[in-house]
N, C-alpha and C positions, 0 to 999 in steps of 0.2 A: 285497320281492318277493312277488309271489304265485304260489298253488302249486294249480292246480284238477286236481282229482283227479275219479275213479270207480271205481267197486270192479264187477267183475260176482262173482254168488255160489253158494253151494247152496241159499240158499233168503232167507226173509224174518225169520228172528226174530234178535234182536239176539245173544245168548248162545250160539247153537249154528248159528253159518254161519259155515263158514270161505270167505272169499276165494280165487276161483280167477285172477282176472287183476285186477291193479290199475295203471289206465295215471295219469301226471302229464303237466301244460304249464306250464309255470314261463314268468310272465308280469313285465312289468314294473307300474308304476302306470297306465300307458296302454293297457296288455293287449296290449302286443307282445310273440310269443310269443321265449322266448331259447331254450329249451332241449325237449327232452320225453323219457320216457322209457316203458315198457311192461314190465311182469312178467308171468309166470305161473307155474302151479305144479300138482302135481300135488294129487288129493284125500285125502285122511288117508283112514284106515279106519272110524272110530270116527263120523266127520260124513258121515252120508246126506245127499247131494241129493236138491233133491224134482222130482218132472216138471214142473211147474211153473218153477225156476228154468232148466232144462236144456232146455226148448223156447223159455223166453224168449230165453236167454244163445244158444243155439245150439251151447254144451256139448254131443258127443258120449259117453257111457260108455267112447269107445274114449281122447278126450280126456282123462278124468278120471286116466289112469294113464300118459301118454307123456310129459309135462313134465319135463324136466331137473332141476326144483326143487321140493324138499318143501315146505309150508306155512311149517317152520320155517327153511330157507333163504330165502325169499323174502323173508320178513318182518325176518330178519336185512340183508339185503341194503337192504331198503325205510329202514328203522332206521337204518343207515351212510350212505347219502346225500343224506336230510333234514337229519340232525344235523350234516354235515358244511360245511352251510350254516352263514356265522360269521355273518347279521345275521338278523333273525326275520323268520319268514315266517306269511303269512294263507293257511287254508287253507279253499279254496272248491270246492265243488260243486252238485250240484243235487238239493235235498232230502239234500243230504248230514248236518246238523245230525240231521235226523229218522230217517235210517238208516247212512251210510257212516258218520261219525262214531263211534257206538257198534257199529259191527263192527270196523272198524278197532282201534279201544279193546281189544276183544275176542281182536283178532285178535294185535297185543301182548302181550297179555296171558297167553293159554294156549302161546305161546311165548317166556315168563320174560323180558318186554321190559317195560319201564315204559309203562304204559297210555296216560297224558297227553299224548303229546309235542305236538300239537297246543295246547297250550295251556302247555305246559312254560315256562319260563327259559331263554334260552340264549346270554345275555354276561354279560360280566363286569356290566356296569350294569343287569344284575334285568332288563333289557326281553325280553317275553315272546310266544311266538307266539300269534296268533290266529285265528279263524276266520268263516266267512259262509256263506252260505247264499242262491245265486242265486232258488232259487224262493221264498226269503222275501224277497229283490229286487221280484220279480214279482209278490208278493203285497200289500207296500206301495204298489207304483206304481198298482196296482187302488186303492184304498183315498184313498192320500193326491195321487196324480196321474193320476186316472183319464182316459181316454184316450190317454198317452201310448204305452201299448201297445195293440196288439189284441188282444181275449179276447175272441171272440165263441163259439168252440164251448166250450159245455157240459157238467159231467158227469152223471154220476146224482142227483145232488140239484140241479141248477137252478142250479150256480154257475160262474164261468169254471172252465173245466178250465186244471189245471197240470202236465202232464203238460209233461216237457220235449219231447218231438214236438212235442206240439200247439201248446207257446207257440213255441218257432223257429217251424216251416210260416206261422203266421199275421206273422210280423214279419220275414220274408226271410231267416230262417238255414237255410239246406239242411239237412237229417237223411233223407236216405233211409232207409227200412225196410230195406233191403240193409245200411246202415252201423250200424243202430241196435243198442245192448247190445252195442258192441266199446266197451270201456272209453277208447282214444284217442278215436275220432269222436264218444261219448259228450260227452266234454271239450271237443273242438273245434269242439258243436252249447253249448255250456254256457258258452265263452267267447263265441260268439257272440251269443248272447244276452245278456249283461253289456254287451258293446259299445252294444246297441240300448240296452242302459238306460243308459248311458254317456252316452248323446248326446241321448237322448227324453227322459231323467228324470233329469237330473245330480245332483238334489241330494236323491232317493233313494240311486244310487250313494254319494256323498261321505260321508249320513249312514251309510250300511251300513257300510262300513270303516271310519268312526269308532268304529261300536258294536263292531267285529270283536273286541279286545282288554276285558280284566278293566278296564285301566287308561284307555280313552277310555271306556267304559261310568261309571266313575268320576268323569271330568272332566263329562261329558254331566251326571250327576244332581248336581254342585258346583254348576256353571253357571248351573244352570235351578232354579227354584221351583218352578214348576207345567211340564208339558209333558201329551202324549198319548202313551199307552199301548197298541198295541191285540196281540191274538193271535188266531190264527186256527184253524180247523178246515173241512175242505174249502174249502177256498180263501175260504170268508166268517169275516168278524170275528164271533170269539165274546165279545170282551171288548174293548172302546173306549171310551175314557173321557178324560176330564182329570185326570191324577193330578200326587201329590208323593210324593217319595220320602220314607219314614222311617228305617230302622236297619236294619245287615246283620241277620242271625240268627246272634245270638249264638254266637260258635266257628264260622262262615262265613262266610268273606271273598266268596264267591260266590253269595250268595244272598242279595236284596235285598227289604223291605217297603216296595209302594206302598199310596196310601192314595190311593180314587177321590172327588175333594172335588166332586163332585154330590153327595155324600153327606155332611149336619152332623155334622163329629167330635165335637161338643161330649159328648155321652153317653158315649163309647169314650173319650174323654182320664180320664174319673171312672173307669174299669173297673181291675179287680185284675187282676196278672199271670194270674189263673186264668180268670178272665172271656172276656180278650181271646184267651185259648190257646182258649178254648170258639170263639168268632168265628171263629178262624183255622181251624177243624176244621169249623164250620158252611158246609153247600152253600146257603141261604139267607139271604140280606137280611146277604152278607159283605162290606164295602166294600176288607177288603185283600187285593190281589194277591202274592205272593211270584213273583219272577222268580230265574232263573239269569243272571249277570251276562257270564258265561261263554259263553252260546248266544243272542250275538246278538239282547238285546231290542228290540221295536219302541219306542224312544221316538221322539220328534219335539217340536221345538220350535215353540211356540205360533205362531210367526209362519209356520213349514206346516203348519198344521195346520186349516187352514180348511176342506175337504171333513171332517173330520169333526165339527167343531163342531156342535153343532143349535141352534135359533134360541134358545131357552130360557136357555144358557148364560151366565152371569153372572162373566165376567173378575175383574172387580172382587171379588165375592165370593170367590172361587177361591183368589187371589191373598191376602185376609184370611186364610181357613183355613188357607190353605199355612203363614203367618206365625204364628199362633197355635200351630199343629202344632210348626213348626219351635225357638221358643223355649220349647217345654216339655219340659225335658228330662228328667223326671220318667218322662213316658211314653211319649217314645220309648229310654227303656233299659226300661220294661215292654215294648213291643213285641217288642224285641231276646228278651227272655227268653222270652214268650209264643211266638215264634214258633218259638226253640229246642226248648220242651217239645212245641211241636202236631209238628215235625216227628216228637221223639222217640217220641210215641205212635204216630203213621203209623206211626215202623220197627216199630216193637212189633206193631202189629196186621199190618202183613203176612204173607205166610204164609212160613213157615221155611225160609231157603234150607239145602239138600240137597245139589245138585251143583255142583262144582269151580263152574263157569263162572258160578254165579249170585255166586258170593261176590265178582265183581271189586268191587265198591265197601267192601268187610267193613273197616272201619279197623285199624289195626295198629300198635302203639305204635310212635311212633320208631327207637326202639334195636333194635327188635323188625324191623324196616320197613329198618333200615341194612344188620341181619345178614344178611335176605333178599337184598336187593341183592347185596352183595359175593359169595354163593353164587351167582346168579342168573347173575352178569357171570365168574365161574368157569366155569360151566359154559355160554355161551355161545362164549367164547374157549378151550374147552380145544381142543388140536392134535387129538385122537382123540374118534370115539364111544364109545371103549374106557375113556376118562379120563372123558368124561362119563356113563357107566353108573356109573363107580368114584363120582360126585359124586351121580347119584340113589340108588346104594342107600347113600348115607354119611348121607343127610339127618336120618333120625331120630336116631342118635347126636350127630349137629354141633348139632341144635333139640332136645335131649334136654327142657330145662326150658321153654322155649318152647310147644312141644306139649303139656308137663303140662297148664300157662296158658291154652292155645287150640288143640284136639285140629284146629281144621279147616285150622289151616297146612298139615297133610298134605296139600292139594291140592298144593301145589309140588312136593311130590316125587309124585304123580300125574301131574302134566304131564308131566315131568320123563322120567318114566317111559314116555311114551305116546310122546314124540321118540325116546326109544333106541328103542323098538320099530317107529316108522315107518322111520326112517333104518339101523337096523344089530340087527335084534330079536336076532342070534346072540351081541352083544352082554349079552342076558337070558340065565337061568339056564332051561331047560326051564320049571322050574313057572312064574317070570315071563311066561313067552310063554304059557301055558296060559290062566292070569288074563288077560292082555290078551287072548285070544279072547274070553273069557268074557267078558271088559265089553262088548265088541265086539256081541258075539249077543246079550247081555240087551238093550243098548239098538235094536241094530236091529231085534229083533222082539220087538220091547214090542206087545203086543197093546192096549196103552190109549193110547186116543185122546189123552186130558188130557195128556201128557205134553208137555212145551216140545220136545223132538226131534223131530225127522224118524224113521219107524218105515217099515218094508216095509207093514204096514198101511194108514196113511196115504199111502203113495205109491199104491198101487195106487187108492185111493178117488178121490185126487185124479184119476190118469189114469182112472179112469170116469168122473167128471165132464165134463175135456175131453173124451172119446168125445163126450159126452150131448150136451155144449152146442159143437159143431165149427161154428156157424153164430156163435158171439160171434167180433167181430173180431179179439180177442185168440189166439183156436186156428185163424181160417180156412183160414190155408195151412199148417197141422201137416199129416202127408204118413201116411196108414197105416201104411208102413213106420218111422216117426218112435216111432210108441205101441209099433209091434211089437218095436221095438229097447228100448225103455226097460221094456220086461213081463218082454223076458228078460235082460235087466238086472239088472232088482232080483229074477227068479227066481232067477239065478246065484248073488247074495248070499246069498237065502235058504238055497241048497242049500250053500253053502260054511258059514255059520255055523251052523244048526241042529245039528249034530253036537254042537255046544257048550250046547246046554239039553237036557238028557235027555226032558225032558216035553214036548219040542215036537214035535207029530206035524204032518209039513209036506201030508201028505194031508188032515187033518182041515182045517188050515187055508187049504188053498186050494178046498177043499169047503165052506169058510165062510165063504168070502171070494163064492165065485160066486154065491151064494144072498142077499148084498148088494143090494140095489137102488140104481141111482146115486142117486135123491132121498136114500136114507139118506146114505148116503156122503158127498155133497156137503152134508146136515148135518152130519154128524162130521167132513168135513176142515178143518184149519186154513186 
């Protein structure tokens, strides 16, 4: 079965947008719809929306707090009738791999749900869910079957636009502006455009669901010697080639090394595991790609892949290297290693994650990872908020030597803590509700731009920019009364939490805010 989904939100970054409606259409293989269903949910305290997603969405301020269902309800709820599907299911949207996916993930996540489930195990017989991603549909069929869609309008850089509007209007799927960003009509402009690829470009469709899953991404690179790789950025290929697979990365089952054989292995097969770590960390004259196995890569096999061939291409050749590559397996267990360490240094040099919400990927020993769970699935099934306060403030005695081992577990009972507070705060001890203002107001009026949240700051900058620019198509019909509603919006916040930073004079700061220029502004907002 398939399961196309859409999430509307607070805002755009992957870590700190909570979901405010998220609708389903549970399709069959032929995209006939069986089933569908639609959530929503009120907005936590601690997660600013930005103006931005609230004039997209059509989210009112008045909207964000009348929902019957907290974040952690909903998502509980999302959670139980997925899972309660007994055969696996593919999960598709549009550009969802590049944002619904890791919100969702997210969204899981900071209410103590197992991140994965999209990609989860869910029979007895190991067969696992998977996922797609229509406008990478759309993106192939440009590429590897060009014409069978319409993409004639444009974006800012001179390439088809892929905007899910723009591709239905041009190929007969209705999206009214009236229906657009409501999460169901979202889906049901998103199945209809699969349909068109269904039938214009079938064997785009048939390979995408192939690649959907860990385990037909598997079969796909068994299969095939050589194939075509490509990926994209604004809707044009940034990377197109004739590749061969080499070796996962070592201790990842999901991440795989191609090798583009336009390029003579012959030098790279003599390289030392140090060497090739250098190569793989190198932004020039690098011949191996590392993909996710997981998200849907574009391969294709040789025999479609004629639109991207160039004249030059030498099969025959191709086909040698592949074979050469293939039987040395000397270097492809260096690669495997090499490409373990280039990962390793990546984590290393990134910058240090700090808040709860950056840590969802943080590894976690098994046994370490089990305890969590069984606490986790406690404190979602208890009968009371009362039982589940009893469960966040027990955490650090129950993780006593765990937390010695890895002090940043503490986020769980962070979370943990920020549900008792949204759902039943009298459930907290006075000082506990104190502290949760106080996280509340530090982060909402973070006066630094740099920050990954949403900030009263940044909100305001952003709604001067829409003022500025009310002639871009995107704010045309934002309505005066629209900005004037959302000013004293985030005023009211401001005046509600400031009380909770001592040193916040709300005078100075909004006497510092007017003296802004929207060009600034609209450089510092995200």
């Amino acid at each position: 079965m398939l399961a196309f989904y859409d999430t509307e939100t607070t805002g755009l970054g992957e870590n700190f947008t909570q979901i405010l409606q998220i609708g389903w259409l549970f399709t069959d293989g032929d995209l006939n719809i069986r089933s569908s269903k639609k959530s929503n949910c009120r907005n936590s305290p601690w997660e600013l929306p930005s103006p931005e997603a609230l004039l997209t969405t059509g989210f009112t301020p008045h909207d964000l707090k009348t929902s019957k269902n907290s974040n952690f309800e909903m998502m509980q709820e999302v959670n139980g009738w997925l899972r309660s599907h007994r055969k696996p299911l593919i999960f598709i949207g549009y550009n969802s791999l590049g944002f619904d996916e890791p919100v969702m993930a997210q969204n899981f996540y900071q209410n103590l749900l197992p991140p994965g489930l999209t990609t989860s195990k869910i029979s007895a017989n190991g067969q696992s869910n998977g996922r797609a991603d229509v406008m990478r549909m759309v993106q192939m069929a440009l590429l590897y079957m060009p014409g069978a869609l319409k993409l004639d309008i444009l974006n800012y850089y001179g390439t088809p636009s892929m905007t899910l509007k723009n591709v239905a209007r041009q190929n007969g799927v209705a999206l009214p502006d009236s229906d657009a960003h409501d999460a169901l009509n979202d889906i049901r402009a998103t199945v209809g455009v699969a349909r068109v690829i269904q039938k214009t470009a079938p064997q785009i469709w048939d390979q995408s669901i192939k690649l959907a899953t860990l385990d037909g991404v598997n079969k796909f690179l068994d299969d095939h010697d050589i194939f075509t790789f490509a990926s994209f950025m604004y809707g044009k290929p940034r990377v197109s080639s004739v590749m061969t697979s080499l070796a996962e990365n070592e201790g990842d089952s999901t991440t795989q090394a191609l090798f583009d054989l336009r390029t003579d292995p012959a030098r790279y097969m003599t390289m030392t595991v140090d060497e090739l770590k250098n190569v793989f960390l190198s932004n020039n004259d690098n011949p191996f790609v590392m993909v996710r196995k997981d998200e849907q890569p574009v391969l294709m096999p040789m025999e479609l892949s004629d639109p991207v061939l160039k004249p030059e291409d030498d099969i025959a050749l191709y086909k040698k290297r592949a074979e050469a590559i293939k039987t040395d397996k000397a270097f492809l267990a260096n690669v495997a290693k090499a490409a373990l360490l280039a990962s390793q240094e990546q984590l290393a040099a990134a910058p240090a994650l700090s808040e709860p919400e950056t840590m969802i990927n943080k590894e976690v020993p098994a046994p370490v990872q089990a305890k969590l769970d069984a606490w986790a699935k406690e404190f979602r099934e208890a009968e009371t908020w009362h039982d589940r306060a009893v469960l966040a403030n027990g955490f650090s005695a129950r993780f006593k030597d765990e937390l010695a081992a890895d002090p940043t577990l503490q986020r769980y009972e962070e979370f943990a803590t920020r549900l008792v507070f949204e759902n039943a705060k009298d459930e907290l001890t006075a000082a506990q509700q104190l502290d949760m203002n106080k996280f509340i107001a530090a982060r909402i009026l973070n006066d630094d731009f740099r920050v990954p949240y949403m900030t009263i700051a940044k909100a305001r900058a952003e709604l001067e920019k829409i003022e500025k620019y009310r002639t871009d198509p995107r704010w045309k019909d934002v309505t005066t009364d629209e900005i004037a509603t959302l000013k004293k919006y985030y005023t009211s916040l401001e005046t509600l939490y400031a009380p909770y930073v001592p040193s916040y004079d709300i005078k100075e700061h909004r006497k510092e805010h007017r003296s802004v220029k929207p060009r600034d502004a609209a450089l510092c907002c995200c």
